[in-house]
C-alpha positions in Angstrom: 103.9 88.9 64.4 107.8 89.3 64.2 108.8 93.0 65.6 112.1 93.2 64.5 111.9 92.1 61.1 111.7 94.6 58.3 111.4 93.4 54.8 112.6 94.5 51.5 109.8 96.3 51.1 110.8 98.2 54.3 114.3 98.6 53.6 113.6 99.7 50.1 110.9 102.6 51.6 113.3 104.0 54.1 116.6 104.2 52.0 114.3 106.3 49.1 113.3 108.4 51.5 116.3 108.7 53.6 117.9 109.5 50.4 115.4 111.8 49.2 114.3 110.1 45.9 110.6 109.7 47.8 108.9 111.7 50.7 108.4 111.3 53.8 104.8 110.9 55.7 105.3 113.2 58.0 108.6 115.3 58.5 109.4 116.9 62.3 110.9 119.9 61.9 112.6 122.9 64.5 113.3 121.0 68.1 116.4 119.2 69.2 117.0 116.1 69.7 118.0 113.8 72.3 120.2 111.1 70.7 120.3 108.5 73.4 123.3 106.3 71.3 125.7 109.7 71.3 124.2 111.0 74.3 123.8 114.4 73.2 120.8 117.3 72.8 121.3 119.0 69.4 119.2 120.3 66.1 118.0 117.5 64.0 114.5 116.8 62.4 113.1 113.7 61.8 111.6 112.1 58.9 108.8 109.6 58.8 108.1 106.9 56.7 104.7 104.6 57.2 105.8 102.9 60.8 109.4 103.9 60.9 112.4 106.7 60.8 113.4 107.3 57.7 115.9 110.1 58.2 117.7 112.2 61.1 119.6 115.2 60.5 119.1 118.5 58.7 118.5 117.9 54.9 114.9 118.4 53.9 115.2 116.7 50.4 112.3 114.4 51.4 110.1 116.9 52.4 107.5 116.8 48.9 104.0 117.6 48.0 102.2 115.1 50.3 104.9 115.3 53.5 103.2 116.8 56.6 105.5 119.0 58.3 105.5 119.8 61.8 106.8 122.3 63.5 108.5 122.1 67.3 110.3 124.6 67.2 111.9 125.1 71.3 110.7 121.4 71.4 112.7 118.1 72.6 111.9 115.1 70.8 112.8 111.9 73.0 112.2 108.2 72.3 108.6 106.6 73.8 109.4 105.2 77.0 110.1 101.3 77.6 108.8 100.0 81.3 111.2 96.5 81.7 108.8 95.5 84.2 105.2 96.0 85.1 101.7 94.4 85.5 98.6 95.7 83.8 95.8 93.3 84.9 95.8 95.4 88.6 91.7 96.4 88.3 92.3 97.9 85.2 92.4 95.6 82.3 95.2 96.3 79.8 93.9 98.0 77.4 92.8 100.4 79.4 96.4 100.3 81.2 97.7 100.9 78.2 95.7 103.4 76.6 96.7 105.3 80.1 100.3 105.4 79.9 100.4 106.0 76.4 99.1 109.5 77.4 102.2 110.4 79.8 104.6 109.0 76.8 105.2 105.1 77.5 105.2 102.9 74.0 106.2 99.9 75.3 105.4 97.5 78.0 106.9 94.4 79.1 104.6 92.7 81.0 103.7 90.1 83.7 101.4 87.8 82.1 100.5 85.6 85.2 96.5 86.7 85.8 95.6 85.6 82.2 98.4 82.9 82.2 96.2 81.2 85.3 92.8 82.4 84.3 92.6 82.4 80.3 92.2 79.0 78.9 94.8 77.5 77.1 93.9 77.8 73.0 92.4 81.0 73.8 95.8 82.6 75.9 98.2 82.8 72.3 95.8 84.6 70.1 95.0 87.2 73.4 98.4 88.2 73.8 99.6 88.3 70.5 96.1 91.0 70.1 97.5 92.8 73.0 101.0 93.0 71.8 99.5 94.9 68.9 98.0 97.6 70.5 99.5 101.6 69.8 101.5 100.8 72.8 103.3 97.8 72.1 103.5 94.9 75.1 105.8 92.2 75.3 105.1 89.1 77.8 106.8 88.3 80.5 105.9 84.3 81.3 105.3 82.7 84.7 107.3 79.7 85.6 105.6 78.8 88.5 102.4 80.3 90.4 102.9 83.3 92.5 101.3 81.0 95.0 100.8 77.1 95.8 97.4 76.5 94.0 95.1 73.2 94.4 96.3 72.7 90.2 99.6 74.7 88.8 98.8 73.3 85.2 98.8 76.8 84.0 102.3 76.7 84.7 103.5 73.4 83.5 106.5 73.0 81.2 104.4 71.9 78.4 102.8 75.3 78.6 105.5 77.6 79.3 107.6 76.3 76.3 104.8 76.4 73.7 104.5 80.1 74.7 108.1 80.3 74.5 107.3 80.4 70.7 105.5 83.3 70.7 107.3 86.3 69.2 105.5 88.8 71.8 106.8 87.0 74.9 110.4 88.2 75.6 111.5 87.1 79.3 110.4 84.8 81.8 109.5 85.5 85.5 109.6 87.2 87.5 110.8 84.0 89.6 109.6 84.9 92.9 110.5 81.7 94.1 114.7 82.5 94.5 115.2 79.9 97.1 114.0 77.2 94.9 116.1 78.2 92.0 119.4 78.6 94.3 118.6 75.1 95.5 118.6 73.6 92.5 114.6 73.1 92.1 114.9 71.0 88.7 111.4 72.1 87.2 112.7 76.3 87.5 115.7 74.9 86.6 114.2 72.9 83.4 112.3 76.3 82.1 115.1 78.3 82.4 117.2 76.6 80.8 114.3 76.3 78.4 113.6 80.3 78.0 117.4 81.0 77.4 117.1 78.3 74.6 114.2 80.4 73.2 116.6 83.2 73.3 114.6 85.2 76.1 115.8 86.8 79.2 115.0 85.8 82.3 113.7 88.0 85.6 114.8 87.6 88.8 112.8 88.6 92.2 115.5 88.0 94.9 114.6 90.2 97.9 117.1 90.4 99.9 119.6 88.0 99.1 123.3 88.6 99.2 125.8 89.0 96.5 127.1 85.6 96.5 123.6 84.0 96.4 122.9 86.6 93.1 125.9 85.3 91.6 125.1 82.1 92.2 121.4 82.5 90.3 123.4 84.1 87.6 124.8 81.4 87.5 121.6 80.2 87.2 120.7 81.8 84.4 119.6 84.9 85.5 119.4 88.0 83.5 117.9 90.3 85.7 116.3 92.1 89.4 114.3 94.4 90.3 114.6 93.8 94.1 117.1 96.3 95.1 115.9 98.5 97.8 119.6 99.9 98.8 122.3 101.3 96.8 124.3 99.0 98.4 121.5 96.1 96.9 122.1 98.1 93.3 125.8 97.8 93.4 125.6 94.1 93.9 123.6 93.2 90.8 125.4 95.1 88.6 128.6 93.2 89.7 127.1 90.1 89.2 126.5 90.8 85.7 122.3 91.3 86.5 120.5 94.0 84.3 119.5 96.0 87.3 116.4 97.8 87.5 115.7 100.6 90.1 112.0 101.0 91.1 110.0 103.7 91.6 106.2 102.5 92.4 103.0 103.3 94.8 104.5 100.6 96.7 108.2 101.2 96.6 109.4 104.5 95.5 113.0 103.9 95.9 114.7 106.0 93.0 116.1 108.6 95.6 117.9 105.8 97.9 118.8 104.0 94.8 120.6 107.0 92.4 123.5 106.8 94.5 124.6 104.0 93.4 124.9 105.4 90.0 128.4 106.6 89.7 129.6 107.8 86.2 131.6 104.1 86.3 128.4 102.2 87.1 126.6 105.2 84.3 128.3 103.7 81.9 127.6 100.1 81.9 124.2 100.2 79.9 122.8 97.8 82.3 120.7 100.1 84.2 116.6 100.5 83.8 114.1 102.4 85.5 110.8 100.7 86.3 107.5 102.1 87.5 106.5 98.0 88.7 102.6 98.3 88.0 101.6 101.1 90.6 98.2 101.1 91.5 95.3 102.9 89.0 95.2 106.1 91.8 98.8 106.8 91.3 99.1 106.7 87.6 96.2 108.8 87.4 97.5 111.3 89.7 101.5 111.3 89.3 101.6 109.5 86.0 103.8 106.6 85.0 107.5 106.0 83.5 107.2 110.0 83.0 106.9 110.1 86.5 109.9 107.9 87.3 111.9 109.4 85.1 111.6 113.1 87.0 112.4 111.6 90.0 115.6 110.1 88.9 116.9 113.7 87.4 115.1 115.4 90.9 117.5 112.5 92.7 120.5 113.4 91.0 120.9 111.3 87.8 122.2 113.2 85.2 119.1 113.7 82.8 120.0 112.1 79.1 121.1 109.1 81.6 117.7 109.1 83.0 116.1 109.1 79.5 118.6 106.0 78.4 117.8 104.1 81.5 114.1 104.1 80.1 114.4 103.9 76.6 117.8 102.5 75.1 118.6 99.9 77.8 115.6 98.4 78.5 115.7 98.1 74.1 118.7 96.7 74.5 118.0 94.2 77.5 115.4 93.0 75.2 117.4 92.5 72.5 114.8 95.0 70.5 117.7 98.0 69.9 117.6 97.9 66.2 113.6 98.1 66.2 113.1 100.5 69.6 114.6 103.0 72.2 116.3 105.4 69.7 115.7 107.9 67.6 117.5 106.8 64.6 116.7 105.6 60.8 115.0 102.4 60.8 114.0 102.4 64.2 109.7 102.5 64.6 108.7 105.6 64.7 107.2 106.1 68.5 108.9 109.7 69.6 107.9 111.8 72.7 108.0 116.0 72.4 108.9 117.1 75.4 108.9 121.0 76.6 112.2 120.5 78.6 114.5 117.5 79.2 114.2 118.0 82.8 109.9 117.7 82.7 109.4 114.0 80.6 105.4 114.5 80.5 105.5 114.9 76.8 103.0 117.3 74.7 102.6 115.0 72.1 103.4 111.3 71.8 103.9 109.5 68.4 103.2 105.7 68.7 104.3 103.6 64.9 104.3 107.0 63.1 101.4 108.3 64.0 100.3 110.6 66.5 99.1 108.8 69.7 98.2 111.0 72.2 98.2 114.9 72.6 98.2 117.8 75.6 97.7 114.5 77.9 95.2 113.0 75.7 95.3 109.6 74.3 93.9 109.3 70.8 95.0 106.1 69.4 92.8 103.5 68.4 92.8 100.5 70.9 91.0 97.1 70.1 87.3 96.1 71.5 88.0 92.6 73.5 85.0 90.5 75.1 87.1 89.7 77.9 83.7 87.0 78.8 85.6 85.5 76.1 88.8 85.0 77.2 88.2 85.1 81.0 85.7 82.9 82.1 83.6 84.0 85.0 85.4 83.0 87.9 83.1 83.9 90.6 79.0 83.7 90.6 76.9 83.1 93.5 76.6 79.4 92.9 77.2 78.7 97.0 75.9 81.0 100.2 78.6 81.6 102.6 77.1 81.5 106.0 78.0 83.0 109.0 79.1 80.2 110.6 82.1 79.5 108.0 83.9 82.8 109.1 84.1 82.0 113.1 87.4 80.4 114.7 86.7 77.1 116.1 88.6 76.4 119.2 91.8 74.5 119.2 91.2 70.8 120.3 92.7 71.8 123.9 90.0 74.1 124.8 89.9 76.6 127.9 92.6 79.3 126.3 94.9 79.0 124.1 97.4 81.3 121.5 97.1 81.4 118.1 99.9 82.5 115.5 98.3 86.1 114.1 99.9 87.6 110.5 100.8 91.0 111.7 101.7 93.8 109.1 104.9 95.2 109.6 104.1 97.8 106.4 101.9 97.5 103.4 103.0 94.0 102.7 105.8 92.3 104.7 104.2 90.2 107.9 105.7 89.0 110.6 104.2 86.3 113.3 103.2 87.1 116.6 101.3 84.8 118.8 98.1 86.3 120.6 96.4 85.4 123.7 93.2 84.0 122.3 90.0 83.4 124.8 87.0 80.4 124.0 83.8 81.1 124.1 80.8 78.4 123.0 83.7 76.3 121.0 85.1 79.2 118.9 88.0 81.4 119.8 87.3 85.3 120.3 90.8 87.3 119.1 91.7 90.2 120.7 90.0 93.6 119.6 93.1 94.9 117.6 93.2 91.5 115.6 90.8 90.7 112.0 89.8 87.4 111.1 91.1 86.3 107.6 89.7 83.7 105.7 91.2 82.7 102.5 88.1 80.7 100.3 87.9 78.6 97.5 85.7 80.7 94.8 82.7 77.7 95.0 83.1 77.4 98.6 85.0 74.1 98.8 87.8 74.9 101.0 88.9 77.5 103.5 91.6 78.6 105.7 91.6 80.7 108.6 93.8 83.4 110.2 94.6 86.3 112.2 95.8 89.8 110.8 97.1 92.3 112.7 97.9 95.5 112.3 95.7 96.0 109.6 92.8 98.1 110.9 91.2 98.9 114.0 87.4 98.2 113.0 85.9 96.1 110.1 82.1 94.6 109.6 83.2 92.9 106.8 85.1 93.0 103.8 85.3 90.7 100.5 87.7 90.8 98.1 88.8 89.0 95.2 91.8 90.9 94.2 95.0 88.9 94.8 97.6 86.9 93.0 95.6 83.7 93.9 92.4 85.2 92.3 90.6 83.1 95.2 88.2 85.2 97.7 89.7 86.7 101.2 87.1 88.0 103.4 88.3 89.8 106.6 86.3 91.5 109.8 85.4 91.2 113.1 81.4 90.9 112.3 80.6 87.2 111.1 78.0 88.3 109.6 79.2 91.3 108.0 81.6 89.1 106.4 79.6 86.4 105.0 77.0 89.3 103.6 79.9 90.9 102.3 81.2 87.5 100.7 77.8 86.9 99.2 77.9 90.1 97.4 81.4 90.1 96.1 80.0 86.7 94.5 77.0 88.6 92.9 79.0 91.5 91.4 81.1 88.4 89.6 84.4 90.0 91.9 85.3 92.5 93.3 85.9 94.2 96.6 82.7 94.8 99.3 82.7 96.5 102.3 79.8 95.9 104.7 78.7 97.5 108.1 76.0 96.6 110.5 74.4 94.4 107.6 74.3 97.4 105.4 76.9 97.5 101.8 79.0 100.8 102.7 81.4 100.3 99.7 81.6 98.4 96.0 84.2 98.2 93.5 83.4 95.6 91.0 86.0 93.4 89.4 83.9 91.1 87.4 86.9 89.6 85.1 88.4 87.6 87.0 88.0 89.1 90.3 90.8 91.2 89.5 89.5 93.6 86.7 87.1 96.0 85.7 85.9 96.9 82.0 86.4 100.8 82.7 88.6 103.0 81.8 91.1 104.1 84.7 90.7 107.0 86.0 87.3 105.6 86.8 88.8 102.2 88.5 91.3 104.9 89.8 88.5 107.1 91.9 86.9 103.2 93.3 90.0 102.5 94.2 90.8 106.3 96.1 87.5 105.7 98.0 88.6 102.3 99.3 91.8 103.4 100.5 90.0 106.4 102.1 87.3 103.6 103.6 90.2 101.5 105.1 92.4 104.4 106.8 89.3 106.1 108.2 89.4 102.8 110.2 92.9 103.0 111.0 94.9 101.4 108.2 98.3 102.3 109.1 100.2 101.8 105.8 101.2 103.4 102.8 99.3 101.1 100.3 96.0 99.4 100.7 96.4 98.1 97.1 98.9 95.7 97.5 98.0 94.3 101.3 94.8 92.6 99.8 96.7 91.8 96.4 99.8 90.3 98.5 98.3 88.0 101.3 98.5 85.1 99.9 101.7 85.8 97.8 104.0 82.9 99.8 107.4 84.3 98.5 107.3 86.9 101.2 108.2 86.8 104.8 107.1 85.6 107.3 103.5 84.4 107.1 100.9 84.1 104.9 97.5 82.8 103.4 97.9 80.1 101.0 96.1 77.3 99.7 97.8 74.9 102.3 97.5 76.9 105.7 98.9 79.5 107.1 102.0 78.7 105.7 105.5 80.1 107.6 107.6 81.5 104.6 110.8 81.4 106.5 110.5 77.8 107.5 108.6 76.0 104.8 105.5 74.8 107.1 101.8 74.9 107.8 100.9 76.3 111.0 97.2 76.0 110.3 96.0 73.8 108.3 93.2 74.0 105.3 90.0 73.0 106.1 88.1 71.3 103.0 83.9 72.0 103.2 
C-alpha cells in the first residue's frame, strides 16, 4: 500500500473536478477555513472527489446533479489531527484505539509497534500492520530496534527483522530508542539499524530523558531525528537547537504542555519543527478528556497562539513524516480527512471526515473498522499450564542469616524509582520486609524463572495482585499475603492475562487482558471503566501517585532510573549491574 502515490487516474479526477468539467462527491459549503500553509482563518469551501480534495476556494462550478452539498455555515473546517507518537496496544487493542480517537478528530496515528513486534510471529506481523494501516484512521509504524527490556531471546528485534520491515510502506520511523546511553556510546547493533532506517528513508525517534544539549547533539549526530523527552522549556529549547523535531507531551502520565509552551517564542513558532503528542494515555483519560483534541486545547489555554496549535498537530507532524503532499492540509490533492470545528479555540470537532467520507459525528464514530482474530496473530501467551505455589513468592534469607538489608525499589512518582536499602528481619529462612514494603516478583509466563524484589512506596496494604500488563509482557505479582499472591497468579493465568486482585483468598478485582496479557477485545470505554475501578482499588489502599497505569506497565522498563525488574535481577539502571540475581525454577 503506497500512501503518497496518486496515479493518473487520480490526477486526471481531481484536475476535472477542480476545473469544473466533472463534480465533485461531496462539496462543503458556508464555514471558514483554517489554511495551516498560509496560516490564516477565511471563507473557502471544499470540494471532494472519491478519497481526496479536489478544490478550495469559492467557485462552485463543480457542484452538479449528483454532488452532495453540505452546509457549515458559522463552522471551522480544520485538517484531522496527526499524533507523532503514541501507543495503541495499552489494554485496548488498536482498533478499538483507533475507532476512539477518530471520534474526538485524530486521522492519523504513528505508532509504537513493539507489543506485536515481540508477541506476533514473524510471517504473520507484515500482513497485520499493513491491515491496520488501512483502517479510517490511518497508522503508520514506528519499529523497535531493541526490546524495551533485556529479554531471555531479543530475536524479535534482530537486524534481519527490523530491516525487512523497513520495507514496508506503513512503517515510517524507528524507535523510540530508549536505550540513549548505548547509542551515544557507540553500541554498533543501534548504530547498524540506524543507519539502516535512514537508508530506508525513515525518521528516527529519540527517548533521551534527561540528557544535556551536548549529548543531544551528539545523537544527532547520530542520526537522530527526533524527542519527545522534554519536560522543561529549558529541555524544549535544547532540541530544537540541535536540529531534533521536538515534540511537547501532554499525556495521563505527563501533562507538560503548560511548562512546555514557554519555550515557544514567535522565533522558535516559526521553525516548523514543533509537534504536539498525546504519548498513548491510558483508556480512562481518553475516555474522559479525549485525545490530540484534548492536547490541543491545552496548548491554546497555555498560551500558544491557536492556528500554531492546530499546525503543531497537523502540518508538522505531515511534514516530519515526509507525508505533506498526501496529509495535514487542507489543500487540492491532499486526502480528504477534515475536522468541523464550532470554534478554533474548542478542537472537539462535530463532525470528522476520514478519506472523504464522513467518519464520525456529534462524538460518534461511524466508520467501518476491520474484524481481526487477534488468536490469530497473538498467540496465547499465558494459560494455566504451571501452579504457582505459595512458596515461590516468599524471600529466602540471604546466605548470612540473622538480619540483614535488602535494596527495596521505592517510587519516587508513578514511575521513576529510586533505591533504598531496608532493614530486613529472618524468620524460618525467609526474610520478613518491613510493613510499608510489597514483595515483587517478576515471573517467567510458564513458571521457569523468577526474580524477587522489594517496592516501596507503592501501597500500604495488598493480598495479592497479578498482572500481566508491562512492556516485558511477562507476569509481576506483588503483596504482602503469599498466598494471596500465588491465588492471584493462578487466576491471572486462567483469564489468559490480565490484572487480579485478591484478598483473604477471595478475587476482589478482574480485568482481563487475554491477548497478550496486555489487551482486551472490547471496546474502550469498557476497558476504560476496568481500568477506573483498578485505580480506585489501588489508592483506596494508599497508592500515592498520579498514575497506576504506567507503575505496573513500567517496572521492568530498564531505561529508567534507578532500579528495576528485569529478566537479569534487579538490575541498577545507573550503574549497569545486578543486585539480585534471577533465580531459574
Amino acid at each position: 500500500m503506497r500512501h503518497t502515490t496518486r496515479t493518473r487516474e487520480d490526477l486526471r479526477l481531481l484536475l476535472e473536478v477542480a476545473a469544473g468539467r466533472r463534480p465533485a462527491d461531496i462539496y462543503l459549503e458556508g464555514a471558514r477555513l483554517l489554511n495551516v500553509y498560509s496560516g490564516e482563518v477565511y471563507p473557502a469551501n471544499v470540494a471532494l472527489a472519491r478519497d481526496r480534495i479536489a478544490y478550495v476556494g469559492l467557485d462552485r462550478g463543480m457542484v452538479g446533479r449528483g454532488t452532495q452539498v453540505l452546509s457549515y455555515a458559522g463552522k471551522v473546517l480544520a485538517p484531522g489531527y496527526i499524533d507523532p507518537h503514541t501507543h495503541i496496544t495499552g489494554m485496548a487493542t488498536p482498533v478499538e484505539f483507533a475507532r476512539e480517537v477518530l471520534r474526538t478528530g485524530t486521522t492519523t496515528l504513528v505508532a509504537d509497534a513493539m507489543q506485536l513486534m515481540l508477541q506476533t510471529p514473524p510471517d504473520r506481523l507484515g500482513p497485520l500492520l499493513e491491515t491496520l494501516a488501512a483502517m479510517p484512521v490511518r497508522v503508520f509504524w514506528a519499529i523497535r530496534l531493541h526490546a524495551p527490556s533485556h529479554l531471555p531471546d531479543e530475536g524479535a528485534f534482530s537486524f534481519e527483522r527490523v530491516r525487512a520491515l523497513l520495507d514496508l510502506d506503513a512503517v515510517r520511523t524507528v524507535g523510540e530508542v530508549t536505550r540513549w546511553p548505548a547509542v551515544y556510546y557507540g553500541d554498533d547493533d543501534l548504530i547498524r539499524k540506524i543507519a539502516a532506517a535512514l537508508d530506508a528513508g525513515r525518521r528516527v525517534d529519540g527517548h533521551a530523558p534527561g540528557a544535556s544539549y551536548d549529548r543531544l547533539a551528539a545523537l544527532a549526530a547520530a542520526g537522530w531525528s527526533s524527542d519527545h523527552e522534554g519536560i522543561t522549556a529549558t529541555e524544549v529549547t535544547n532540541r530544537l537547537r540541535a536540529g531534533l523535531y521536538t515534540m511537547l507531551r501532554h499525556s495521563s502520565l505527563r501533562p507538560d504542555v503548560p511548562a512546555l509552551a514557554e519555550a515557544i517564542t514567535p522565533e522558535r513558532a516559526r521553525s516548523g519543527r514543533l509537534m504536539l503528542t498525546a504519548d498513548g494515555p491510558e483508556a480512562a483519560t481518553i475516555a474522559r478528556e479525549g485525545y490530540l483534541d484534548h492536547v490541543i486545547r491545552q496548548a491554546i489555554a497555555a498560551g500558544i497562539e491557536p492556528v500554531l496549535a492546530y499546525q503543531m498537530a497537523t502540518l508538522a507532524p505531515a511534514a516530519y513524516l515526509g507525508l505533506d503532499e498526501d496529509l495535514g492540509g487542507i489543500a487540492a490533492g491532499r486526502r480528504a480527512n477534515i475536522v468541523v470545528l464550532d470554534d478554533l479555540r474548542e478542537p472537539r470537532p462535530s463532525s470528522v471526515f476520514a478519506d472523504g467520507r464522513i467518519a464520525a459525528q456529534n462524538g460518534v464514530s461511524t466508520a467501518t473498522f476491520p474484524e481481526i482474530d487477534w488468536s490469530e496473530v497473538v498467540p496465547r501467551r499465558f494459560a494455566p499450564e504451571w501452579d504457582p505455589a505459595p512458596a515461590l513468592f516468599e524471600m529466602p534469607a540471604a546466605p548470612a542469616g540473622g538480619g540483614a538489608s535488602f535494596p527495596a525499589i521505592v517510587l519516587e512518582n508513578s514511575v521513576i524509582t529510586r533505591r533504598r536499602d531496608v532493614a530486613v528481619t529472618v524468620r524460618d529462612g525467609r526474610l520478613e520486609l518491613p510493613p510499608s514494603i510489597v514483595r515483587l516478583a517478576l515471573v517467567d509466563p510458564r513458571g521457569r524463572w523468577i526474580v524477587r524484589a522489594a517496592l516501596g512506596n507503592f501501597v500500604e496494604r495488598l493480598g495479592g495482585l497479578a498482572s500481566t500488563f508491562n512492556v516485558t509482557a511477562h507476569l509481576t505479582v506483588l503483596g504482602q499475603h503469599s498466598g494471596d499472591m500465588a491465588r492471584a497468579a493462578r487466576r491471572v493465568l486462567e483469564l489468559g492475562g490480565g490484572i487480579v486482585a485478591v484478598e483473604d483468598g477471595r478475587t476482589v478485582l478482574e480485568l482481563p487482558l487475554p491477548i497478550g496479557g496486555i489487551m482486551a477485545p472490547d471496546r474502550l470505554p469498557v476497558i476504560a471503566e476496568r481500568a477506573a475501578a483498578l485505580y480506585a482499588f489501588l489508592r483506596a489502599r494508599g497508592y500515592p501517585h498520579t498514575d497506576p497505569h504506567y507503575t505496573l506497565l513500567f517496572l521492568p522498563l530498564d531505561s529508567l532510573p534507578d532500579l528495576r525488574i528485569t529478566y537479569r535481577g534487579v538490575w541498577d539502571v545507573r550503574r549497569s549491574r545486578v543486585l539480585v540475581p534471577r533465580e531459574d525454577l
